[in-house]
N, C-alpha and C positions, 0 to 999 in steps of 0.2 A: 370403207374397208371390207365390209360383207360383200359388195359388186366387186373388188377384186378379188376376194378369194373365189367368189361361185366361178368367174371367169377363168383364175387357175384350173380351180378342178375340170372345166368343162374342158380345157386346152388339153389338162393331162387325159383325159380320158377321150377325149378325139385322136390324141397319138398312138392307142394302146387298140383302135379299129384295124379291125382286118389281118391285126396278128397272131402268128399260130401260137400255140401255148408249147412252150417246150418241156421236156421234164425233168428234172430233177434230179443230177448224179452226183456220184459219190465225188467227181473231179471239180464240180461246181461248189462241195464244201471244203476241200480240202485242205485251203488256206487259214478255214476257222479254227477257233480255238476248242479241243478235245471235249468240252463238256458242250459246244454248241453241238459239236457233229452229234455226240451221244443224242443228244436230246430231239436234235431233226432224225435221226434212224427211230429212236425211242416213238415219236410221233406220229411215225411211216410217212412221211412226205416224200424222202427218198423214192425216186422211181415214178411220182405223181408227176403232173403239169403245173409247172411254176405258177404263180397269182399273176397275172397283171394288172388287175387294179381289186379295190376293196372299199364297202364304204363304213367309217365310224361313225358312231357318232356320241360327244361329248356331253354331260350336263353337268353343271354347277355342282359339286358337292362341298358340302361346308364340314371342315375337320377341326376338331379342337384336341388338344393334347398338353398335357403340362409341360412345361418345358425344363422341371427340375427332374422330371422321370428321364431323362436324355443326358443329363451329366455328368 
């Protein structure tokens, strides 16, 4: 399973060569819903160069919680 994922990401990120970063308008969120837009203006992205790739990365964390505090 690890050899397929490294292979996805390597594929996604061989697609994402060579291309120009565009930026980021007000017409590209306009679909979103009113507290995303807020919050992209709120952030300034608007008017930056969109992401084309990013990389996370994960670790185990162990959560415990009662579950009568939820009820």
């Amino acid at each position: 399973m690890k050899k397929e994922y490294r292979e996805a990401v390597l594929e996604a990120l061989e697609s994402t060569k060579g291309k120009q970063a565009q930026i980021l308008t007000e017409a590209d969120i306009k679909h979103l819903p009113d507290a995303v837009q807020k919050y992209l203006r709120l952030t300034g992205v608007v008017g930056k160069e969109k992401v084309l790739n990013f990389r996370a990365e994960f670790r185990l964390v162990s959560l415990e919680y009662n579950c009568r505090d939820y009820k």
